[in-house]
PAZAPA-4460 file (N, C-alpha, C; in steps of 0.05 Angstrom, whole numbers, plus 32768, in hexadecimal, padded with zeros to 4 digits):
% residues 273
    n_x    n_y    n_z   ca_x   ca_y   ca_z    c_x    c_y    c_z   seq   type   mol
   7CB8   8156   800E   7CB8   8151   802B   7CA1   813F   8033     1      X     A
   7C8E   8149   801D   7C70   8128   802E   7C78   810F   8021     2      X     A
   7C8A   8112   800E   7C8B   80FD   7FFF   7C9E   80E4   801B     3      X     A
   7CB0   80F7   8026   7CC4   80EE   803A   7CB3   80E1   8052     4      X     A
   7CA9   80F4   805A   7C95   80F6   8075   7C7F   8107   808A     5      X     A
   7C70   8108   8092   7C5B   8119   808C   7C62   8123   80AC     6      X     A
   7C72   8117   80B6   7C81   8129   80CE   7C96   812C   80CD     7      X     A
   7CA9   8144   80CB   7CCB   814D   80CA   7CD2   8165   80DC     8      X     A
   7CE5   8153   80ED   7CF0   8166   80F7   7CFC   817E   80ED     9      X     A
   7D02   819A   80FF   7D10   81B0   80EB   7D1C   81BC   8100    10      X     A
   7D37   81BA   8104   7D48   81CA   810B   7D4C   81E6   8109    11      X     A
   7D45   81F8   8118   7D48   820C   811A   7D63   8219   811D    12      X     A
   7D78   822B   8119   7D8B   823A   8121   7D81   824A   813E    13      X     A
   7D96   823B   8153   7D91   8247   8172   7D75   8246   8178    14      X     A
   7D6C   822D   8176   7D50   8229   8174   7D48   8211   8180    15      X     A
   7D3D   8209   818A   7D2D   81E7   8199   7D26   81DB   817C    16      X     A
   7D1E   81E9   8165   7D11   81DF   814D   7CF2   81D8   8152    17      X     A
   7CE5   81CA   8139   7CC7   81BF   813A   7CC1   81A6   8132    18      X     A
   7CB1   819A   8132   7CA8   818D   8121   7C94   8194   8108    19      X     A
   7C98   8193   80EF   7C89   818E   80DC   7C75   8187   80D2    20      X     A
   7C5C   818F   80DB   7C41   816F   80C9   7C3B   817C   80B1    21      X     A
   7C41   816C   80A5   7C3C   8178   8088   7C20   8169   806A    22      X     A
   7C10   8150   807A   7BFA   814C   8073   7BE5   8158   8084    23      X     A
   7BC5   8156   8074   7BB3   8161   807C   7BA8   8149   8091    24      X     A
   7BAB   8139   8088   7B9C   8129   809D   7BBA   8125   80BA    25      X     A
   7BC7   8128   80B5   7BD8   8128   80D2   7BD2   8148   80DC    26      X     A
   7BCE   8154   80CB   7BD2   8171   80D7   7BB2   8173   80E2    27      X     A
   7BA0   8165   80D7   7B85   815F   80F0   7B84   8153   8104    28      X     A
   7B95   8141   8105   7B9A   8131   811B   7BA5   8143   8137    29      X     A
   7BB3   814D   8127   7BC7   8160   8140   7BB3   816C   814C    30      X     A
   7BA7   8185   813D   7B8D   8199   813E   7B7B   8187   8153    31      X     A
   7B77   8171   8154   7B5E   8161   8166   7B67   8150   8175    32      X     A
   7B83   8155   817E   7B97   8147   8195   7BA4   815D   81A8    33      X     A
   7B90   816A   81B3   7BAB   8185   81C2   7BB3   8177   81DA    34      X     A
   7BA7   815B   81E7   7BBB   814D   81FA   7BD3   814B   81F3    35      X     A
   7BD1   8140   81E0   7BF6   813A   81D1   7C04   814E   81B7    36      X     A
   7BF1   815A   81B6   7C08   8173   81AB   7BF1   818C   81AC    37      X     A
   7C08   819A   81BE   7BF2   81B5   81D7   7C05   81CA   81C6    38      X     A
   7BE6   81E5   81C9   7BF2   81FE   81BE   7BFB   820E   81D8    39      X     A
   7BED   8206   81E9   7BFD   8215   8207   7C19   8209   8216    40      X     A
   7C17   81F4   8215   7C32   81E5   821D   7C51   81FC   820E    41      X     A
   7C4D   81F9   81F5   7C6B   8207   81F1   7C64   821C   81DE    42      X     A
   7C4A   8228   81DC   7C3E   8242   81CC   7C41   8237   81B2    43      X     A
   7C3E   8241   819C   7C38   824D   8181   7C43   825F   8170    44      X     A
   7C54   8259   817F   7C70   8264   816A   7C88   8257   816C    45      X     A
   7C95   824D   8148   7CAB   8243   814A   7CC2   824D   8158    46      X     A
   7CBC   8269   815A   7CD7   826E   816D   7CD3   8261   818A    47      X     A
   7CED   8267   8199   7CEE   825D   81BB   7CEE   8276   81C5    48      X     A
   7CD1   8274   81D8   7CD1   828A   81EF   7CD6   8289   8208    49      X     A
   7CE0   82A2   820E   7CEB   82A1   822D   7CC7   8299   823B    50      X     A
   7CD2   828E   8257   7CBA   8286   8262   7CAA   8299   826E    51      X     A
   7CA8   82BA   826A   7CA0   82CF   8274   7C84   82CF   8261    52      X     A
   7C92   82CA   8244   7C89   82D4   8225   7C76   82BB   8222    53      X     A
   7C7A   829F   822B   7C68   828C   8225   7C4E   828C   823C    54      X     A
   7C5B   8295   8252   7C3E   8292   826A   7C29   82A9   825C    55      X     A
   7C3A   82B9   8251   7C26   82DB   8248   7C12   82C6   822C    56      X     A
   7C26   82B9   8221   7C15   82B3   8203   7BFD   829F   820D    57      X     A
   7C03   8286   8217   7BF1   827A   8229   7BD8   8287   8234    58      X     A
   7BD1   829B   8235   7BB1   82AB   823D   7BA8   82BC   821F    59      X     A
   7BB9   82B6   8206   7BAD   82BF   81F1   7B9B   82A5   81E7    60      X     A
   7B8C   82A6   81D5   7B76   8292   81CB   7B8B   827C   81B9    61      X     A
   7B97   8286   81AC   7BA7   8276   819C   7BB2   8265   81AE    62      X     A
   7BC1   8267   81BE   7BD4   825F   81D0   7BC6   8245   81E8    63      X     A
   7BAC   8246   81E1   7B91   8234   81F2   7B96   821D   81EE    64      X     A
   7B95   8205   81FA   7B86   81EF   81FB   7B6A   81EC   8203    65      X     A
   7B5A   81DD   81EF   7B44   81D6   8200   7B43   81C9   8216    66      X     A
   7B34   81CB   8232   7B13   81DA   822E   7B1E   81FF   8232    67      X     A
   7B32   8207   8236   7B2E   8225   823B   7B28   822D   822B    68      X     A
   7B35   822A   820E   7B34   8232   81EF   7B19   8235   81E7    69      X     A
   7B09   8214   81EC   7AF4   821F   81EB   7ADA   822D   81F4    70      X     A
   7AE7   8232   820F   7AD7   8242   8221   7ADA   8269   8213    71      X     A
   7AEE   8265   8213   7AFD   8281   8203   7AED   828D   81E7    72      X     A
   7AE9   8277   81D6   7AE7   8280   81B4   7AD1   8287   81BB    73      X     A
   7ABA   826E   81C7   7A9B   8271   81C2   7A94   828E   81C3    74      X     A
   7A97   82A0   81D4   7A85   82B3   81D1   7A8E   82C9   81B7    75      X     A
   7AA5   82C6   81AA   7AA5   82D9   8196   7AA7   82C6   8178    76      X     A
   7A9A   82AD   8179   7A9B   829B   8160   7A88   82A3   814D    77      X     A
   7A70   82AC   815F   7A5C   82B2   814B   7A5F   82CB   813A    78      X     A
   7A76   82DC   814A   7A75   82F2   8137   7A8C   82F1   811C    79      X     A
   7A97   82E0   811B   7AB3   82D9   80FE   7A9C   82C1   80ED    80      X     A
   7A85   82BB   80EE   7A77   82AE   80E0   7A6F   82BC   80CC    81      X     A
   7A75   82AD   80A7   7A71   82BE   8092   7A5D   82CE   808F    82      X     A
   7A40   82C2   809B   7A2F   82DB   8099   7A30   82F0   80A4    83      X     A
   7A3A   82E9   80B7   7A44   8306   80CE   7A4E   8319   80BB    84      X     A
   7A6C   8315   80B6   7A7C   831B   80A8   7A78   8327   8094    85      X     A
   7A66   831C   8088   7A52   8322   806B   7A45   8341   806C    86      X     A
   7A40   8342   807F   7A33   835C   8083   7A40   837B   8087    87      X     A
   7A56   836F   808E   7A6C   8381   8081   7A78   8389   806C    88      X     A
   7A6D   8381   8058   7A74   8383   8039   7A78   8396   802D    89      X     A
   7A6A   83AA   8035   7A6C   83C6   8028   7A7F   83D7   8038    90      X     A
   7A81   83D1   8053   7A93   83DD   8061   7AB5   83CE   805E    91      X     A
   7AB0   83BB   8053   7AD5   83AB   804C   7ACD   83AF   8036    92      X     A
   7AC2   83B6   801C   7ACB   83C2   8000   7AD0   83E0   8007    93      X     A
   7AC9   83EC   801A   7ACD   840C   8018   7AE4   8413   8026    94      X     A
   7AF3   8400   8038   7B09   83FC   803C   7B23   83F4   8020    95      X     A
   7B18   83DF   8014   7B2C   83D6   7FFF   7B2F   83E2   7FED    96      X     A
   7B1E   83F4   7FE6   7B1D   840C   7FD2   7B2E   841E   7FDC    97      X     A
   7B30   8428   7FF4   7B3A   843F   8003   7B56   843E   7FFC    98      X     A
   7B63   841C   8003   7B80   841C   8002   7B80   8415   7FE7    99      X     A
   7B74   8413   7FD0   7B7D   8406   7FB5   7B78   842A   7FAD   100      X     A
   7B70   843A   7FB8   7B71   8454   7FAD   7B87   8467   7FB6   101      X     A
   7B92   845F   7FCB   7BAB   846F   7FDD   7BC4   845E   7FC8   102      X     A
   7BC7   8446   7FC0   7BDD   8436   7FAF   7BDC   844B   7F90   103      X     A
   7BBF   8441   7F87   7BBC   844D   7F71   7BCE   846B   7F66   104      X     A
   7BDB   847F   7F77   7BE8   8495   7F77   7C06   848F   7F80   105      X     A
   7C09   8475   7F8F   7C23   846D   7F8D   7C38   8468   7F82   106      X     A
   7C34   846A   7F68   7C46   8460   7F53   7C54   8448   7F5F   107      X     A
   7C6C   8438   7F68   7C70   8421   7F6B   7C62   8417   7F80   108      X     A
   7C59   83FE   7F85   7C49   83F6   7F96   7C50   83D7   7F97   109      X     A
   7C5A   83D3   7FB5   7C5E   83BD   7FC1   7C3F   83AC   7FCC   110      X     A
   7C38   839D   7FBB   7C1F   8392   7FBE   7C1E   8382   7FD9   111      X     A
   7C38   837B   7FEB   7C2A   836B   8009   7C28   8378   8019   112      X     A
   7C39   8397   8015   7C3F   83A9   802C   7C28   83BB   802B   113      X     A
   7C2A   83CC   8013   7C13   83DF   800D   7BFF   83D7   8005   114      X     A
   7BE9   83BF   8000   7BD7   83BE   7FF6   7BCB   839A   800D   115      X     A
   7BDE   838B   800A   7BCB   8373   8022   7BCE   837A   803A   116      X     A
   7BE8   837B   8043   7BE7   8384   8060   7BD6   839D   8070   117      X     A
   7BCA   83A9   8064   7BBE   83BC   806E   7BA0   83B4   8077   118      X     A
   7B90   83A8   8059   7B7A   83A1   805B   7B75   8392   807C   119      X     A
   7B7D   8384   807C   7B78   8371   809F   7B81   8386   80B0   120      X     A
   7B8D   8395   80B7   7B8D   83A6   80CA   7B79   83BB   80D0   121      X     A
   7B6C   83C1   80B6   7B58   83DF   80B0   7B3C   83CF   80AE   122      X     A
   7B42   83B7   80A9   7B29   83A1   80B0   7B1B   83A5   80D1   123      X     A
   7B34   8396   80DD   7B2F   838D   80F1   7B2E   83AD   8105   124      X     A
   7B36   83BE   80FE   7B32   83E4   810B   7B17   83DD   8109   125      X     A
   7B0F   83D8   80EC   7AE8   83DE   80ED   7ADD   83CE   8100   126      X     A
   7AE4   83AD   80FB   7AD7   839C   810D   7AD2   83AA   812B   127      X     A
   7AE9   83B2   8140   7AF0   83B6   815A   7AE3   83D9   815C   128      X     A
   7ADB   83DE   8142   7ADB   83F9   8146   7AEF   8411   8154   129      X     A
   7B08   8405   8145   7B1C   841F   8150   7B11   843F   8143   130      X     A
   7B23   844A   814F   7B27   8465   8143   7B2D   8464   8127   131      X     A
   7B2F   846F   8118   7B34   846D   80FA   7B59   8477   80F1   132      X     A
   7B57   848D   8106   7B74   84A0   8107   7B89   8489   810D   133      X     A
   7B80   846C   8125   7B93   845B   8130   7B9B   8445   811D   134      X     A
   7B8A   8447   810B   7B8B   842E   80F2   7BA6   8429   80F3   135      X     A
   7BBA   8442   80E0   7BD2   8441   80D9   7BE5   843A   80EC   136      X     A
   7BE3   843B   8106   7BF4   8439   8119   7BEF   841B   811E   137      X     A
   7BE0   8412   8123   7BDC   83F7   8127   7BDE   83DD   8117   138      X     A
   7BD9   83EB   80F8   7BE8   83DA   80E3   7C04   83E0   80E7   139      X     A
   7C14   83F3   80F2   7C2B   83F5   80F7   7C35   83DC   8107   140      X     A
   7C27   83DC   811C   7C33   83C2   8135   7C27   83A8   8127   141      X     A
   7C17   83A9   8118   7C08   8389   8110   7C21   8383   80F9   142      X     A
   7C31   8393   80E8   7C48   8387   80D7   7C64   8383   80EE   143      X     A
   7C61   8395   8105   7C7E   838C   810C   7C79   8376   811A   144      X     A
   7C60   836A   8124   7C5C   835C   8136   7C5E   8334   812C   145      X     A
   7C53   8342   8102   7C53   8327   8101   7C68   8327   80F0   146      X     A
   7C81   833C   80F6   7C99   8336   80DA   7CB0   8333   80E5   147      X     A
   7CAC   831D   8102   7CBB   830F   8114   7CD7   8306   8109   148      X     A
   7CD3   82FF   80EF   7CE7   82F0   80D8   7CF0   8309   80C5   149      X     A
   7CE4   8318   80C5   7CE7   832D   80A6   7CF4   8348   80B4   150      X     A
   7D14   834C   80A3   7D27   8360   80B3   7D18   8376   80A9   151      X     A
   7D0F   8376   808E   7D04   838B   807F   7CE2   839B   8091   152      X     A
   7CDF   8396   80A3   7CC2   839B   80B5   7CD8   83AB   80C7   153      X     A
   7CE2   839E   80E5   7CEA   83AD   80F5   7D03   839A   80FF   154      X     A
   7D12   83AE   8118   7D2F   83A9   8122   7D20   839A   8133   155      X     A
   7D33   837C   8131   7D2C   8366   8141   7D1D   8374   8167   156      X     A
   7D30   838B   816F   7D29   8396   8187   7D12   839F   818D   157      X     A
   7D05   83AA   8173   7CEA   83B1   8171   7CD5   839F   8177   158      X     A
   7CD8   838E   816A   7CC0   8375   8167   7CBB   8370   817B   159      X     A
   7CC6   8361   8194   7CB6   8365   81A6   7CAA   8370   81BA   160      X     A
   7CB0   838A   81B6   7C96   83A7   81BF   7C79   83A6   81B7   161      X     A
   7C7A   8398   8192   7C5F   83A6   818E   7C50   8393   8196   162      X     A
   7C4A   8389   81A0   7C35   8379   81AF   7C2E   8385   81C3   163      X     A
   7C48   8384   81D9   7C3C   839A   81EB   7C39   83B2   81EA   164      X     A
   7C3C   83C4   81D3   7C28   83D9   81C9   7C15   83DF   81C0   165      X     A
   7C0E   83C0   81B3   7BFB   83BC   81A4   7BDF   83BB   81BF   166      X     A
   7BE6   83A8   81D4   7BD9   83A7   81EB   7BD4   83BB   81FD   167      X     A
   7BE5   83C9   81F7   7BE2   83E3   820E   7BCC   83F5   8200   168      X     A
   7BCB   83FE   81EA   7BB7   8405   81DD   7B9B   83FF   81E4   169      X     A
   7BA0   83E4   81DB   7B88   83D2   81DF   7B79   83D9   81F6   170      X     A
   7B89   83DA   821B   7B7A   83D9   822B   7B71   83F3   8230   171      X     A
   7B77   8403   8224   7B71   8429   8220   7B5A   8428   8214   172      X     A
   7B60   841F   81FF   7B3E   8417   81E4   7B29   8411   81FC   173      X     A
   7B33   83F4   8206   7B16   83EE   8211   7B17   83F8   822F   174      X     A
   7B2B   840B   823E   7B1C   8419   8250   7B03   842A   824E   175      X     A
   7B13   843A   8230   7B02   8452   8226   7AE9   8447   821E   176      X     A
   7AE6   8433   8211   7ACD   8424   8200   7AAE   8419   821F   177      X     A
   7AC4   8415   823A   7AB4   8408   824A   7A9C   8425   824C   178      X     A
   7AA3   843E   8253   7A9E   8458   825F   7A92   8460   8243   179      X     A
   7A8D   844E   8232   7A7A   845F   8219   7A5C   844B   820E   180      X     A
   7A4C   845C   8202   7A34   8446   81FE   7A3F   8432   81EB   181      X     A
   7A2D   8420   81ED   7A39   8405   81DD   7A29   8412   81B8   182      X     A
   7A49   8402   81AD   7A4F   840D   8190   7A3F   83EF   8179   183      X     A
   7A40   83DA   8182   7A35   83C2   817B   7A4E   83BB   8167   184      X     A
   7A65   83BD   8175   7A77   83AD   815E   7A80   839B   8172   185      X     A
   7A99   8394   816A   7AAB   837E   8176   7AAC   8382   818E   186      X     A
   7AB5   838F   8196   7AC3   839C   81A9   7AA6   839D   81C3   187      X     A
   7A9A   83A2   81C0   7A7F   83A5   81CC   7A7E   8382   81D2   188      X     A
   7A79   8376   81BD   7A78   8352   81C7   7A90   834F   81D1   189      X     A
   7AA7   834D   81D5   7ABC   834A   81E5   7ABD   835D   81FF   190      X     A
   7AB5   836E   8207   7AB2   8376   8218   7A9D   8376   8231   191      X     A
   7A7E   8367   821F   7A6C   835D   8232   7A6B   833E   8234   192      X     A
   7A78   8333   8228   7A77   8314   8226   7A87   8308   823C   193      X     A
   7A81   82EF   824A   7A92   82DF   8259   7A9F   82C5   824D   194      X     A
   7AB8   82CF   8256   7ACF   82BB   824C   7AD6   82A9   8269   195      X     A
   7ACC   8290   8263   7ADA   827E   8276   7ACA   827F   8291   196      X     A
   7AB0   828D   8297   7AA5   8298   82A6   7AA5   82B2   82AF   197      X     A
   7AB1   82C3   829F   7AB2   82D9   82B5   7ABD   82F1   8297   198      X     A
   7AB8   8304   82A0   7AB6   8316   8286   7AD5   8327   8282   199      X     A
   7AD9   8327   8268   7AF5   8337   8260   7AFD   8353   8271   200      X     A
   7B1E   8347   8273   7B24   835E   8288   7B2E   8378   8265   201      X     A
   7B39   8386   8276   7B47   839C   825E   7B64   8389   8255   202      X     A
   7B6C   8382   826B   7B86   836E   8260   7B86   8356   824E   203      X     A
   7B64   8348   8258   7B63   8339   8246   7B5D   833E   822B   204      X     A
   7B4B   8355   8225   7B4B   835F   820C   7B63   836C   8202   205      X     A
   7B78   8374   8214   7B92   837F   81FB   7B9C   8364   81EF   206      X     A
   7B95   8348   81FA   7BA4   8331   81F2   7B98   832E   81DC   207      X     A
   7B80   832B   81DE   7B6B   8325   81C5   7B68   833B   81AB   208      X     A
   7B6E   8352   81B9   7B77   8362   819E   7B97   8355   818F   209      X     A
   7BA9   8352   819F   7BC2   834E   8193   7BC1   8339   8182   210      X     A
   7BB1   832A   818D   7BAF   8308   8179   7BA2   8316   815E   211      X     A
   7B93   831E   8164   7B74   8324   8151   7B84   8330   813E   212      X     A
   7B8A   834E   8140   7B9D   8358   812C   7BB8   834C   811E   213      X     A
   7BCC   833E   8131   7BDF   832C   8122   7BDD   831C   810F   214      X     A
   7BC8   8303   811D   7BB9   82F2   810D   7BAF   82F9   80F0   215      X     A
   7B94   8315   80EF   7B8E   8312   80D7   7BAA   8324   80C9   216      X     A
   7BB7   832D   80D3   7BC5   833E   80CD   7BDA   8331   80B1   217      X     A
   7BED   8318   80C1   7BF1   8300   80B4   7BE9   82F5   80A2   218      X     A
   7BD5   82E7   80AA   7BC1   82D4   8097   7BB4   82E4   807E   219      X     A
   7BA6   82F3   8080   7B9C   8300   8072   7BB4   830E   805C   220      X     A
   7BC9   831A   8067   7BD9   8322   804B   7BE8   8303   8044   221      X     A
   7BEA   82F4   8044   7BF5   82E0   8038   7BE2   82D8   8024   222      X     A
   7BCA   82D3   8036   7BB4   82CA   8016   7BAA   82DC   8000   223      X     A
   7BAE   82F9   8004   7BAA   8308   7FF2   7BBD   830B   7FDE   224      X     A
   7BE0   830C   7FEB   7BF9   830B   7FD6   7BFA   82EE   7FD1   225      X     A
   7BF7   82D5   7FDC   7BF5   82C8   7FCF   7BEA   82BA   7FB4   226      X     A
   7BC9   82C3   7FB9   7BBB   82CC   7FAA   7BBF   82DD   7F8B   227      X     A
   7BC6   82EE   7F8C   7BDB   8301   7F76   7BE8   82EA   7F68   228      X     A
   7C04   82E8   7F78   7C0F   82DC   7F6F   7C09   82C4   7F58   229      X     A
   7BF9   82B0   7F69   7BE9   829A   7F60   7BD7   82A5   7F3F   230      X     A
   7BD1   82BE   7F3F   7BBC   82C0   7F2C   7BDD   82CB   7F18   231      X     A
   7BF3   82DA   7F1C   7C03   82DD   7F0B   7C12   82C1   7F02   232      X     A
   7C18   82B0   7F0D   7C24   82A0   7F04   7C0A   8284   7EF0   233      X     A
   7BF5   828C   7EF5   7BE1   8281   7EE6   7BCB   8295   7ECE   234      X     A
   7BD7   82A1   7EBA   7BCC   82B1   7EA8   7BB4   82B5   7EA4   235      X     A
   7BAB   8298   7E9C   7B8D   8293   7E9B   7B80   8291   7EA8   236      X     A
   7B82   8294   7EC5   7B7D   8294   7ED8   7B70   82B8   7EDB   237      X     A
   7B7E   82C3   7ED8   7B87   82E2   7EE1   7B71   82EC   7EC9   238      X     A
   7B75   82E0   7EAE   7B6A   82EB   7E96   7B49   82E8   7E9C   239      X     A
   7B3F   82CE   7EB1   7B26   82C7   7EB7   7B1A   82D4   7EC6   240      X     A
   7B25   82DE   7EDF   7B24   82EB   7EE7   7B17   8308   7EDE   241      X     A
   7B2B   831F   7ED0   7B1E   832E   7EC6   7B0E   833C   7EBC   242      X     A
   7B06   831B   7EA2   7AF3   8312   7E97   7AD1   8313   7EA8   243      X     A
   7AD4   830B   7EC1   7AB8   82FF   7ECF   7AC1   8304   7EE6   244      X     A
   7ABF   8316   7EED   7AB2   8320   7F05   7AA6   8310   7F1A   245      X     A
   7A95   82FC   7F10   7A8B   82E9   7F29   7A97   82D7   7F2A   246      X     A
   7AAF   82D4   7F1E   7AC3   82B9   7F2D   7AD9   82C8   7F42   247      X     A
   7AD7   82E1   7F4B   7AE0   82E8   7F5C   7ADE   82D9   7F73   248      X     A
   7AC0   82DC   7F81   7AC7   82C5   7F9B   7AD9   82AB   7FA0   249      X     A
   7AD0   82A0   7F81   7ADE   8283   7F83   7AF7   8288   7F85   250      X     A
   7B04   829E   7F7B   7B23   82A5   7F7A   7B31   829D   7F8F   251      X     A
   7B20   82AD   7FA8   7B2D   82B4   7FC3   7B32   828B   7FCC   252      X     A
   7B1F   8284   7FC6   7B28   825E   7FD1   7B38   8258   7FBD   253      X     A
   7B3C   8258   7FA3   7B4B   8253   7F94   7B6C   825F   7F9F   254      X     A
   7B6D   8271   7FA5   7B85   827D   7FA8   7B8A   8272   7FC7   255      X     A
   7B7E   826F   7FD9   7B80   826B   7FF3   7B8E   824C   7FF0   256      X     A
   7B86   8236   7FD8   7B94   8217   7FD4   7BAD   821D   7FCB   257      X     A
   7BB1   8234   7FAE   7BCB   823A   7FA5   7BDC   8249   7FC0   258      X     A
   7BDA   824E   7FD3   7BEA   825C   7FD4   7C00   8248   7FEA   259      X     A
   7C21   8254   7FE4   7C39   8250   7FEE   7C40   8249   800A   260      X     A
   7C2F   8266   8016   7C46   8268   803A   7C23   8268   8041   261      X     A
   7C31   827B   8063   7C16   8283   807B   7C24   8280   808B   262      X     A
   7C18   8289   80A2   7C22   8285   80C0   7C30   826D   80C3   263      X     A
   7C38   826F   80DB   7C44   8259   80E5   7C53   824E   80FA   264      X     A
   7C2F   8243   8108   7C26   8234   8121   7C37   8225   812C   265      X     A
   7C37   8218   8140   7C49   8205   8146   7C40   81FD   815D   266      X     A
   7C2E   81E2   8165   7C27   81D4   817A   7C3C   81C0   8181   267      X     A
   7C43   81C5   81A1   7C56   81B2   81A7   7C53   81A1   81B7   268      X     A
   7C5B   818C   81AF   7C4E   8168   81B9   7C56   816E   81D9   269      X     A
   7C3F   8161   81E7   7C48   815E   8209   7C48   813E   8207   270      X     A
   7C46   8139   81FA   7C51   8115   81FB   7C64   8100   81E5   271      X     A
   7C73   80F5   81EA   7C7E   80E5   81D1   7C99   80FA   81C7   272      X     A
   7C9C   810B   81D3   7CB9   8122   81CF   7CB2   8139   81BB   273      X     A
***
């Protein structure tokens, strides 16, 4: 398909369809042109939404053009910075142990369902500081939410509830969270910070939870099964691994170039059709 053209159209079934960019340097271009191809104009998802569903997506971050977008990110950028992040290390290994020890007694084990998909959900509980009991319920809505395409997740009728379950939660969390001392996680910087001038409502944080959880929800099990995969279909790879222990880090970028799928964005041109 790059060999053809590094933009292709794609027809959708009962669909408007997309366009395609399929190099890195056009697909930067796009990224640093939201005049002419906007993520709020027609949202960020290849499907077509009724215009109820696109005005709602339009006040999520994803859904931003700059300057709102970047009025929006700044105040919680500094906290997704690796060192930040970093400091969570012992608390995301004592998580990944948790679920590689609940599999371990499973006898068959579906490695995207039972073992990646979870991690980003039980991640992002620690980050926001949920309850621990709500983990499972909310990795519940973060697979139906992003398995839009996948019959094997939920009945098409389902899917779009859990968002707005996922949100209704949300604005319960942070009523309860306002009426308690500050915990110093996420949730605490999203709740004292100003977005755009003026500080997060409860509504605005059920939005920012829904992204937050979908997002890594997504992303994150794709690069981990992709990952797998990538190290099975490369032996020596897998055998090196093993072997050395400290080529682990490099793995995760190694696997992140090998890998196949991922989300999938879709900015739609407000100029040129």
């Amino acid at each position: 398909m790059r060999a053809a053209d590094s933009f292709i159209w794609q027809q959708v079934p009962e669909q408007a369809g997309y366009w395609a960019v399929l190099r890195h340097a056009d697909v930067v271009h796009v990224a640093r042109h939201p005049e002419v191809f906007s993520a709020s104009e027609g949202g960020v998802v290849i499907e077509d939404l009724e215009p109820a569903s696109l005005e709602a997506m339009r006040d999520m971050l994803l859904a931003m053009d700059p300057p709102r977008h970047t009025a929006y990110r700044k105040p919680v950028s500094p906290e997704f910075k690796a060192r930040v992040i970093g400091r969570m290390e012992d608390q995301i290994r004592t998580i990944t142990v948790g679920i590689l020890d609940r599999t371990s007694t499973a006898g068959e084990v579906e490695f995207v369902h039972d073992v990646c998909a979870h991690l980003p959900s039980e991640v992002v509980g620690q980050l926001l500081g949920l309850p621990r009991e709500d983990w499972p319920a909310i990795h519940a809505l973060a697979e139906r939410n992003s398995g839009g395409q996948d019959p094997d997740i939920a009945d098409p009728a389902e899917r779009g509830s859990s968002s707005t379950e996922m949100a209704v939660y949300a604005m319960g969390f942070a009523a309860r969270r306002r009426a308690m001392p500050p915990q110093r996680d996420l949730t605490d910087v999203l709740l004292s910070s100003h977005f755009d001038g003026r500080l997060m409502t409860d509504v605005d944080f059920g939005r920012f939870f829904v992204q937050l959880v979908t997002a890594g929800n997504d992303t994150t099990r794709t690069l981990l099964s992709s990952g797998l995969l990538a190290l099975l279909q490369h032996p020596d790879q897998m055998e090196h691994v093993r072997r050395r222990s400290d080529a682990i880090p490099a793995m995760g970028d190694w696997s992140f170039v090998c890998q196949d799928g991922g989300s999938a964005p879709s900015l739609g041109p407000t100029a040129g059709g």
